[in-house]
C-alpha positions, -999 to 999 in steps of 0.1 A, spaced: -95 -59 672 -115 -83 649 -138 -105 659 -162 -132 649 -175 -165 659 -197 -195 647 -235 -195 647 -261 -218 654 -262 -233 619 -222 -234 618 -218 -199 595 -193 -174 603 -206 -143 620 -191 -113 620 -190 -95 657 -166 -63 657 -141 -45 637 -124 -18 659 -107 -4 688 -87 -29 710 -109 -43 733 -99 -63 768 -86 -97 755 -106 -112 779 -139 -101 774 -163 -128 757 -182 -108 727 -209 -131 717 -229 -107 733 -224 -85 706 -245 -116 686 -279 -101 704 -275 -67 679 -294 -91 655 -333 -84 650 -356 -113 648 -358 -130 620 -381 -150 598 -364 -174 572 -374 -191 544 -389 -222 548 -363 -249 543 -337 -228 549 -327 -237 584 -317 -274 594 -346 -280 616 -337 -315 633 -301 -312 642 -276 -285 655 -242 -294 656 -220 -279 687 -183 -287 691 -187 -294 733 -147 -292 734 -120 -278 713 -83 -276 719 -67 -242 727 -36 -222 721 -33 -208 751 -8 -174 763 -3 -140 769 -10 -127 735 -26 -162 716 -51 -184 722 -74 -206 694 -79 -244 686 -72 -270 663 -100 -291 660 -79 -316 632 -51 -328 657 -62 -319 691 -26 -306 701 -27 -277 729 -2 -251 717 14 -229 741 39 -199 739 52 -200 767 36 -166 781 59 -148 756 50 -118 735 49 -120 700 72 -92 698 99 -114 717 108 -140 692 90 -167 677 60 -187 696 69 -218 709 48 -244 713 41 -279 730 17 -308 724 -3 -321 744 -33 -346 743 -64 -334 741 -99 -347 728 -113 -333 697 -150 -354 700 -177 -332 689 -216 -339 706 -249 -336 688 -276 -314 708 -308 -322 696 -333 -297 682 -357 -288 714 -388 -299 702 -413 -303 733 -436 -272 749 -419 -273 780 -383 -266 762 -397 -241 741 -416 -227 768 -382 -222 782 -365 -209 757 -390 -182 748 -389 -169 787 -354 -164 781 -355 -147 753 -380 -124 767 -361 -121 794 -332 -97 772 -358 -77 758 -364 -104 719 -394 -119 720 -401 -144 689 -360 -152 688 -352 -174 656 -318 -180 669 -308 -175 703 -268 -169 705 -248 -180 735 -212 -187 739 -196 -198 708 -159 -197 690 -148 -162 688 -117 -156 666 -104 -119 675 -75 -102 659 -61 -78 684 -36 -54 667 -31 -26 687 7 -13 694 14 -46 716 6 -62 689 -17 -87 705 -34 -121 685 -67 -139 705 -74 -164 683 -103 -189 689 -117 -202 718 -138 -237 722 -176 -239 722 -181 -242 758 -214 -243 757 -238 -255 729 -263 -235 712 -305 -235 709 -326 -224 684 -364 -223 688 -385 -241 669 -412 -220 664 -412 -181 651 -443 -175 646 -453 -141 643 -414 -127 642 -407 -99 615 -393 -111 581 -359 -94 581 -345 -123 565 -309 -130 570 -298 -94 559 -301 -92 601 -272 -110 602 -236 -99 601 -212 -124 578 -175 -135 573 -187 -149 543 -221 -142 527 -241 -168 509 -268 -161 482 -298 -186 475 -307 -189 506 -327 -156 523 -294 -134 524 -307 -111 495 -270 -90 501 -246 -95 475 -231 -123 483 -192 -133 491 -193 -160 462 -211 -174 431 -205 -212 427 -227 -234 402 -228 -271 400 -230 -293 377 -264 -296 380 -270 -261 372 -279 -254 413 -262 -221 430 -275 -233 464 -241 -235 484 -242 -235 523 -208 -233 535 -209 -245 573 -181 -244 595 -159 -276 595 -125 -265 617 -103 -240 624 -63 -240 626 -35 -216 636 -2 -210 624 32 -189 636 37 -164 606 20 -161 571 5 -192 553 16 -190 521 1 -195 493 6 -229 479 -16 -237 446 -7 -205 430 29 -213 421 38 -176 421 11 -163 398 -1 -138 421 16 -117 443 13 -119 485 26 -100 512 55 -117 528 63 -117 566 87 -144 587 72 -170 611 80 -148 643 62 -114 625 30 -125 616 -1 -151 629 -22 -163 603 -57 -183 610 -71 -210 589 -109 -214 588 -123 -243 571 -160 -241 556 -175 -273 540 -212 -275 520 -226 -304 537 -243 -315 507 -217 -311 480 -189 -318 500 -171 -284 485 -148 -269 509 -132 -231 515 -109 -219 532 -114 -186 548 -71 -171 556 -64 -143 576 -33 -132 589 -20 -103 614 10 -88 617 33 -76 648 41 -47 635 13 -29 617 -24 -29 626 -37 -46 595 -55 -84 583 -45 -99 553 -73 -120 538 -83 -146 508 -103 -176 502 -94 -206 492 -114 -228 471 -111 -265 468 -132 -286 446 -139 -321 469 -176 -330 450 -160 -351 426 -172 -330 400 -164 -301 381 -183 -266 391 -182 -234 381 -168 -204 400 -184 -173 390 -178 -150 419 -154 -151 448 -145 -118 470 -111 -124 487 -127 -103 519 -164 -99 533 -173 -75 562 -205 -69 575 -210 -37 597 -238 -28 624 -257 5 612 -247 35 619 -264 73 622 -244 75 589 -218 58 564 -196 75 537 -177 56 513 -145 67 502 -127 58 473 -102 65 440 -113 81 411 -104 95 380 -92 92 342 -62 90 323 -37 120 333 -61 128 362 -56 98 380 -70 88 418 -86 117 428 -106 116 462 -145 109 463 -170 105 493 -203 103 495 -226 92 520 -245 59 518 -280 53 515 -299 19 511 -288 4 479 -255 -9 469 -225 7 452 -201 -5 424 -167 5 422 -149 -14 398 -129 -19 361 -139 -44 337 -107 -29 316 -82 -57 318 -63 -32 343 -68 -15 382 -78 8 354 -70 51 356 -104 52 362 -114 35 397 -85 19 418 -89 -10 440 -94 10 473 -124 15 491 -126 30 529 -157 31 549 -159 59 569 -187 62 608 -194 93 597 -179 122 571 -145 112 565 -120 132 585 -82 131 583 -77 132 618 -100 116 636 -132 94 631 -134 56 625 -123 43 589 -121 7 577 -99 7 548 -96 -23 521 -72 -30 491 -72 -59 468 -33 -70 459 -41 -73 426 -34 -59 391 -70 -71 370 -103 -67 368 -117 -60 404 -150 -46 423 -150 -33 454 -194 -36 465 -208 -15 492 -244 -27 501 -267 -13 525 -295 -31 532 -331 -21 546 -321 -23 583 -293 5 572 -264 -25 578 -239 -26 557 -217 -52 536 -181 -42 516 -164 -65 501 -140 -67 475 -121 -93 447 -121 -106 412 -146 -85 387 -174 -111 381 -181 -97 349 -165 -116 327 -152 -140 352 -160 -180 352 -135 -205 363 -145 -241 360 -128 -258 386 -123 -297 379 -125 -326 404 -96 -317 429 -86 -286 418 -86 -257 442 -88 -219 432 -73 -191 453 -84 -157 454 -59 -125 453 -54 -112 489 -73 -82 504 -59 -61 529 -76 -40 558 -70 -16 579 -91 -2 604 -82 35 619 -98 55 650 -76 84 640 -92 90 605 -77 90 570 -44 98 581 -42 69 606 -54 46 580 -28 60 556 -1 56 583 -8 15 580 -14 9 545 23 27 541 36 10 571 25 -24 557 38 -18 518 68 -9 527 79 -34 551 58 -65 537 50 -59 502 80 -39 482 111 -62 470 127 -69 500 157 -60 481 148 -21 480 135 -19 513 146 13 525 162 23 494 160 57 479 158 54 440 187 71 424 175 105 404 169 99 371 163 118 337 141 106 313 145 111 275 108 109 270 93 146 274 132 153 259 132 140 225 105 117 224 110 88 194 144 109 185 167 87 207 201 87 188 229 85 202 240 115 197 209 133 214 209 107 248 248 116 253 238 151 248 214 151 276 238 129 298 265 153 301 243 178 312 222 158 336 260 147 349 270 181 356 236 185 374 236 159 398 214 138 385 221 98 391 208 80 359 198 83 326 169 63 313 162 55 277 124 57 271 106 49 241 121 48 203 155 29 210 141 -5 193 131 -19 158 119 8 131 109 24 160 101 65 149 66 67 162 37 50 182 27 29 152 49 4 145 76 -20 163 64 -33 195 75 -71 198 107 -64 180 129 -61 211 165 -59 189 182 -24 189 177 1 158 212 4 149 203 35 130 198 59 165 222 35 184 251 22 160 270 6 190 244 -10 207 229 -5 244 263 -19 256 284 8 241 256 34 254 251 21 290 289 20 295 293 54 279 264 68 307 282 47 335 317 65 326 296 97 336 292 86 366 253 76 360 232 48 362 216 33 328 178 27 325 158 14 299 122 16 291 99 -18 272 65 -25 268 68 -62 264 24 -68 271 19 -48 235 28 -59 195 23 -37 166 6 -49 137 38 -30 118 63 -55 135 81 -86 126 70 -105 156 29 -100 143 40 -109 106 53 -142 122 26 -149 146 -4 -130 140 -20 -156 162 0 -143 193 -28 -116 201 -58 -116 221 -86 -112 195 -120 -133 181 -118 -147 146 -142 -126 119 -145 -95 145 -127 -60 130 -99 -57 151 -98 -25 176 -68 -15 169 -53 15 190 -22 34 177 -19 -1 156 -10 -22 184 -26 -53 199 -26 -70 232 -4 -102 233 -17 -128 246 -2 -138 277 -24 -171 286 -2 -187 260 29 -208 275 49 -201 241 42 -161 245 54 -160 284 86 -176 275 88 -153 240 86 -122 265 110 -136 293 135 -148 272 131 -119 250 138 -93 279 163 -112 297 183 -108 264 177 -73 264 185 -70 304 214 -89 302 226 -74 272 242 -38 290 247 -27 321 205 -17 327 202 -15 370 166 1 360 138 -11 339 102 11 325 74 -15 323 45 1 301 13 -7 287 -5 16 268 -33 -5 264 -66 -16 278 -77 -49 269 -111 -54 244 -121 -82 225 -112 -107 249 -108 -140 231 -81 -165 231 -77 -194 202 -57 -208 224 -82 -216 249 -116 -238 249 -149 -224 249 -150 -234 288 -117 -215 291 -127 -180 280 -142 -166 309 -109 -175 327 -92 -148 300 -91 -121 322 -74 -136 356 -54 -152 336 -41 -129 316 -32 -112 349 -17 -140 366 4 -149 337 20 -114 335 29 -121 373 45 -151 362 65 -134 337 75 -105 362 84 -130 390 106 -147 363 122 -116 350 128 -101 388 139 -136 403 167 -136 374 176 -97 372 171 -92 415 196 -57 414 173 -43 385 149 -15 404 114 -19 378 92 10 375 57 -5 361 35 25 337 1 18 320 -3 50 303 8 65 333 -11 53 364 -36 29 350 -19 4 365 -7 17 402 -17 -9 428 -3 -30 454 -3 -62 431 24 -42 412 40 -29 441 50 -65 449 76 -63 417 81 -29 416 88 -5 445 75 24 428 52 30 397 44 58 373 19 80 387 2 100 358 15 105 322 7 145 336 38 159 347 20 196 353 28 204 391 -6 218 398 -25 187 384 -2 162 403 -10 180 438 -38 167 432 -30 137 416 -4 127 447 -28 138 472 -54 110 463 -24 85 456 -11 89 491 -44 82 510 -31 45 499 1 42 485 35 59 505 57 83 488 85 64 482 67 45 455 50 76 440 72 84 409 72 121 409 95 139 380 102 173 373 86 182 340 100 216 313 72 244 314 48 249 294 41 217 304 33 195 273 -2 181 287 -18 211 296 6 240 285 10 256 323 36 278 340 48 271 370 81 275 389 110 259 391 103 254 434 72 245 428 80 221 408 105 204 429 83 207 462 60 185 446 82 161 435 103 163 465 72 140 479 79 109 460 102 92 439 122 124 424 129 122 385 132 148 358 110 151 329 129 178 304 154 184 287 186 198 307 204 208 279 179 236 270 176 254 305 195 284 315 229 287 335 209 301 365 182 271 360 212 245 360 225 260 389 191 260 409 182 225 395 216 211 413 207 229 442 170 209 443 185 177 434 212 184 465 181 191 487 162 159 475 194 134 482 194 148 521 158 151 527 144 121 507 152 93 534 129 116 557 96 116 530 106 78 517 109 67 554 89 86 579 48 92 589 31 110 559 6 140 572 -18 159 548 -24 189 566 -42 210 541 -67 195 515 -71 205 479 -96 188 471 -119 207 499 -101 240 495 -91 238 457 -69 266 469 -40 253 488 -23 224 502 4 212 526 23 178 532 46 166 558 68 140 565 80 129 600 106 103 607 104 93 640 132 77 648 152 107 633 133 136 651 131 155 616 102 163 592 97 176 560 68 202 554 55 220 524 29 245 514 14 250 483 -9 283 468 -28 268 441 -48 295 431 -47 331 448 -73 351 463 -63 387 468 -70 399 500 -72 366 521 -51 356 545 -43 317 551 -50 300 583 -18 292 601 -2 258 592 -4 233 625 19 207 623 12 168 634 30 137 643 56 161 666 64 151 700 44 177 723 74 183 747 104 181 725 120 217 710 121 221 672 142 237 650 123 249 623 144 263 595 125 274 562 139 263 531 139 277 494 124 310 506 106 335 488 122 363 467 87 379 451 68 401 472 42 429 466 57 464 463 41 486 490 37 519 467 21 497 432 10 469 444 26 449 422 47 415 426 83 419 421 111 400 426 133 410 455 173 412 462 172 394 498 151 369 510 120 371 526 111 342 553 74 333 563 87 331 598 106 362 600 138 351 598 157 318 585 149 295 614 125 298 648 130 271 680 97 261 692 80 229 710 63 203 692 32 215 713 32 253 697 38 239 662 11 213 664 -15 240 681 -3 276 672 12 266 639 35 282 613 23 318 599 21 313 559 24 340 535 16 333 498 5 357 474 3 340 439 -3 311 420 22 283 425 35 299 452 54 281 478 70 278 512 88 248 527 105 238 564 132 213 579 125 205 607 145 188 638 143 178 677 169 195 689 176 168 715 188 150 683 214 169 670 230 188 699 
């Protein structure tokens, strides 16, 4: 449930994020967890308090709330959301607000201050009665209270004389303000025109909608999460500044069918003139202290990318953020708030991702009363939007989940949510076909002769598609010249991509083909012919990286270079697969093409216009499946997720390191978009060994691809690898589709780690163990299983099993002639009670070593 209602002054207070409560149940009470509070002088209305006497209502079994702009009563007819869509009727009601004036005489305040003795405050600046409560209640009946009316109005006191100064840190917030005795970062940054920051926002009305409000001034510059009108409700809060006349819209939407809010603020500019937008978070919550908080987020560098960091708060506030033009390899736009040391089983966590590709922060703040504010949205730095007369501005949405079953409940609804509201609808449910890549192959040596080469052996294997990665294009022999010049090099491909994709598709394969469009070479025709294309200030020395520049993509005649360009490329051969890249981070942000008012827009821009160009390219090309890279995953966020349904996780490839790597990613992000390849050994980024089942376990957990070059391997290697790629196409639709569990945790252990998958509707899981790194002697705890249903029997089969195992006279590890099963023997019947108690007995006695189970309900099957 969320909850929150209107104050005295008509701000939005925050009451509860949490467990489901009893719909019923009024939680204004909740407002008397504020302390007293002194406020700046001047920065309370002191004559007047405004109280809506009687607001409409949408009334039934799951919804209720108002519209104070129409006065209709809306009713759905006592039906459950889950039952179709809401149906309404209109009624008359009356919308006329009343006026209480401020109590002003001794005998009034005399009152007032009895009362307020009377709860245990004494001095109360603001004493909260009943007010509009907006709750979200999204538990698994999927139930929305929306507002209720002001049925009675509020009082404040006029005198506080002698009450602590907390200032309005005491106060929990949908939407801080700064400027005016909230000293907590605030929600937004707004000047105006005549320089002041002061901006009130006070609440105006409220409105409520059957499914998702889209969103409308954005013309498909930034990505959203979609949902029909019968599974989704969204609420529309409208804030005004009294003085200015600037409004905001606070928008928040719920779904039926995952426990998660949507949020983002709208902006519209009603003064008349122009002002300046210098901060806006798409999402503000504010939460009551706690014995302890630990924030939780994604961290890490290029080809060591999202790993797992927690640490506890303490007063003082807490950045996480990229100013690089990207979500960045270094921080990713994910930050979970945890009551307590994070657990993955249990334990409250509020979770919160920003759909969105650019510059972002994500603030933690804990103020001196150990309350604490996270929020999240557009990186300030470097940010100003000047907004005109009329214009409005709308923030990229901000998605949270709250869990009371830890990281792995959290998990559970970020996945649940991407893959049914935020992939292409198109691939919903859709199991990429395996692919080779030429990349870790031959690199820049793409002939002809070399891809064909490597396609009759990847045929012969199994594998489902061939994809052409870097070197096809221009003069194209290494990483310094010909990006921009998107026409094939006829010297490595005589015949064209036509003659290439239809000689891969008489194999029986899929074609693919890799671009990094966002990128120009300064050794390319397209930057001899306009050198003016690039982002880049006049009379600085150019930084240039590899020899490449950053287009820039604010430029109308750029975004139609690139779509047009590509969709001649796309449309050229039979591609059903496209690599996105960019190898780049952005510096010397400066546009010609823009005024001097215009460059602090650079940055959002720059993001929302390569949107615009993947919305294009995707509308046009809807049966192409993208993959989106920057240098691996600087880039992997929902924003991208929206155009692509899965995304390059790490330019590593070394199993060992992606553990790891895929651990972190899935805390957010569900398998089925993780693109996961098998890689040769020594690997080529950090020169390990590890085993071919090793390596395949790993990437059995995401999007499977390989990473080497078939040709080379053995006859027994071939043999095993068409095994794996067998065992992938039957067990994928169980990892893509079911409940993710991370049962043992590398980053605690830095030893070992085990994944499962459970697809509930199929009664069958996935499980795998991993040895990282050995420790003679010691013996592993037993592996318990989760998600199972306690009562049902399992068949638990191990698959791939061991052939090593220490000889009992030497000691040493040899290989043996029959198999050797953790479990004893191939396959063990037990309940889902013993596995998820007792557990699974595992055996592993060197690096990389491995064990893995299917898993089914036998009530399924027989």
């Amino acid at each position: 449930m969320y909850a929150f209602c209107v104050d005295p002054v008509g701000r939005i207070e925050h009451l509860y994020w949490g467990k489901a409560l009893p719909p019923n149940d009024d939680l204004t009470y909740l407002s008397f967890s504020n302390g007293p509070a002194k406020l700046q002088k001047g920065a309370v209305e002191k004559d007047r308090l405004r109280a809506n006497a009687s607001a409409p209502v949408l009334s039934g079994k799951y919804a209720s709330g108002s519209d104070t702009e129409n006065g209709t009563v809306l009713s759905d007819s006592e039906s459950s959301m889950d039952e179709g869509p809401m149906k309404y009727s209109s009624n008359k009601h009356s919308t006329k607000g009343s006026e209480a004036a401020l109590a002003r005489d001794a005998t009034t305040a005399n009152t007032h201050m009895a009362r307020a003795s009377a709860i245990g405050i004494n001095n109360l600046q603001d004493l909260l009665d009943a007010g509009s409560v907006f709750r979200a209640q999204i538990d698994s009946s999927t139930s929305v209270k929306c507002p209720l009316p002001w049925e009675n109005p509020r009082t404040f006191l006029g005198e506080w004389a002698g009450a602590a100064t907390f200032g309005r840190p005491s106060k929990l917030q949908e939407f801080g303000e700064g400027s005016t005795g909230d000293y907590r970062s605030p929600s937004f940054d707004i000047q105006f025109q005549d320089g002041g920051r002061v901006c009130p926002f006070r609440y105006r009305s409220h409105r409520v909608i059957p499914g998702k409000q889209p969103m409308q001034h954005i013309n498909g510059r930034l990505p959203e999460l979609h949902a029909n009108v019968e599974d989704a409700t969204s609420l529309i809060v409208t804030l005004v500044d009294e003085k200015s006349l600037l409004e905001c819209d606070l928008v928040y939407t719920v779904f039926n069918d995952v426990d998660a809010i949507v949020r983002r603020v709208v902006v519209r500019n009603t003064t008349g003139h122009p002002v300046l937008v210098q901060k806006l978070m798409s999402a503000t919550v504010d939460f009551h202290t706690s014995d302890s908080y630990f924030l939780t987020h994604l961290s890490g560098s290029w080809a060591n990318e999202r790993r797992i960091v927690s640490k506890e708060l303490s007063m003082g506030r807490v950045c996480i953020d990229s100013s690089r033009g990207t979500s960045s390899h270094q921080h990713n736009p994910f930050a979970a708030l945890s009551v307590g040391q994070p657990r993955e089983n249990d334990g409250e966590v509020y979770g919160m991702t920003l759909v969105y590709s650019g510059n972002f922060v994500a603030e933690s703040d804990m103020c001196e009363n150990g309350r604490v504010r996270l929020q999240m949205g557009i990186n300030p730095n470097s940010f100003e939007w000047e907004l005109q007369s009329n214009e409005i501005f709308e923030s990229p949405e901000c998605v949270l989940v709250f869990s009371d079953s830890g990281l792995t409940g959290m998990s559970h609804q970020f996945h649940n949510l991407f893959r049914n509201h935020l992939f292409p609808k198109q691939f919903k449910n859709t199991v990429c076909p395996v692919l080779i890549n030429t990349w870790e192959a031959m690199y820049f040596d793409t002939t002809y002769a070399n891809v064909m080469s490597l396609a009759r052996q990847a045929a012969k294997s199994g594998v489902e598609m061939l994809v052409v990665d870097d070197g096809w294009f221009g003069s194209r022999d290494d990483a310094t010249s010909s990006l921009g010049d998107w026409y094939v090099c006829t010297k490595k491909l005589p015949e064209g991509l036509a003659k290439l994709a239809q000689d891969i598709n008489d194999l029986g394969m899929h074609f693919g083909l890799w671009v990094e469009p966002e990128l120009v070479s300064q050794k390319s025709r397209l930057y001899q012919e306009h050198p003016d294309w690039i982002l880049h200030k006049p009379g600085i020395d150019k930084d240039i990286a590899n020899g490449d520049f950053v287009l820039d993509l604010t430029r109308t005649e750029v975004q139609n270079y690139l779509i047009e360009c590509m969709s001649a490329v796309f449309a050229s051969a039979n591609i059903e697969y496209v690599k996105w890249d960019m190898n780049s981070h952005i510096t010397e942000i400066h546009s010609d093409h823009a005024s001097p008012s215009g460059q602090g827009k650079l940055y959002h821009q720059y993001c929302m216009s390569l949107y615009q160009i993947l919305n294009a390219l995707t509308s046009r090309f809807p049966l192409i499946r993208f993959e989106t890279c920057c240098g691996g995953g600087g880039r992997f966020d929902a924003g991208m997720l929206h155009y692509s349904p899965q995304i390059w996780t790490s330019d590593n490839t070394d199993a060992t390191s992606r553990v790891f790597i895929q651990h972190g990613t899935s805390l957010l992000y569900p398998p089925c978009c993780i693109s996961a390849h098998i890689s040769s050994v020594p690997n080529h980024q950090t020169l390990r060994i590890s085993s071919f089942k090793f390596r395949f376990l790993v990437s059995l957990f995401g999007s499977l691809g390989l990473e080497l070059n078939i040709a080379t391997i053995g006859e027994r290697e071939s043999a095993e690898l068409s095994m794996y790629l067998q065992l992938y196409k039957t067990l994928s639709p169980i990892v893509h589709e079911g409940d993710f569990y991370r049962l043992w945790n590398p980053v605690d252990s830095k030893q070992r780690c085990a994944w499962m998958s459970y697809h509930q509707d199929r009664g069958e899981a996935v499980v795998a163990a991993f040895l990282l790194t050995s420790d003679p002697g010691h013996y592993l705890p037993r592996l318990q299983l989760k998600g199972l249903n306690p009562s049902s029997s399992y068949l638990v089969e191990e698959i791939i099993p061991s052939t090593a195992a220490h000889n009992v006279q030497t000691g040493k590890i040899e290989a043996c002639p029959a198999p050797i099963y953790k479990l004893g023997k191939k396959s063990i019947t037990a309940s889902g009670r013993t596995l998820m108690s007792a557990g699974l007995p595992i055996h592993l006695i060197y690096d990389g070593d491995t064990a893995a189970f299917f898993i089914r309900d036998i009530s399924r099957f027989m």
